[in-house]
N, C-alpha and C positions, 0 to 999 in steps of 0.2 A: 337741503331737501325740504320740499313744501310735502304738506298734509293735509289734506282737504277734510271737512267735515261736514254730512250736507244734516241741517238739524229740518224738520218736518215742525214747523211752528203753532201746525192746527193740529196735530196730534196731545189727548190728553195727554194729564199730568203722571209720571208713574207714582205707585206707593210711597217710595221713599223722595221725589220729591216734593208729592205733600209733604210726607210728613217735615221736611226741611223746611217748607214754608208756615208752616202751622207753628214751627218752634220758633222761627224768627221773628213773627206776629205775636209770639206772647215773653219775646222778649223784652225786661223794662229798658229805660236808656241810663238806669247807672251799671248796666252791663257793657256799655260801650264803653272799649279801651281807644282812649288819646294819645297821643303823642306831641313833639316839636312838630311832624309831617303833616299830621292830621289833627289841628285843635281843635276842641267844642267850637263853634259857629254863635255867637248873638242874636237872639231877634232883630238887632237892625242890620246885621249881614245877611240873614238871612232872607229876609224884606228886598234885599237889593240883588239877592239870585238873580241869576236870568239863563237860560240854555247858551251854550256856546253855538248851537247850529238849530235855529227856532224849526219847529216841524210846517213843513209847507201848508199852505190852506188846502182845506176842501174845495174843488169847483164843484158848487150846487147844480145840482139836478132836476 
């Protein structure tokens, strides 16, 4: 069974998902929990990010 969800993207934010971004924004990173799946990242790993699907350019106007 498929379930569709149509989300409205220009609709503000509600109450509470402020406030879920407010808490996330004021959280430090020795709250972030690691693991083997998920390890801290290096400044030089991090450096070498790149997007797996780069976002298309703008055609100027």
């Amino acid at each position: 069974m498929l379930v569709y969800k149509w989300i409205d993207v220009g609709a503000p934010l509600t109450p509470e998902q402020k406030a879920e971004l407010d808490a996330l924004s004021n959280m430090s990173d020795d709250d972030i929990v690691y693991d083997e799946d998920c390890p801290p990242q290096t400044d030089e790993q991090l450096k070498k990010f790149r997007r797996v699907n780069p976002r298309p350019k703008q055609a100027a106007s």
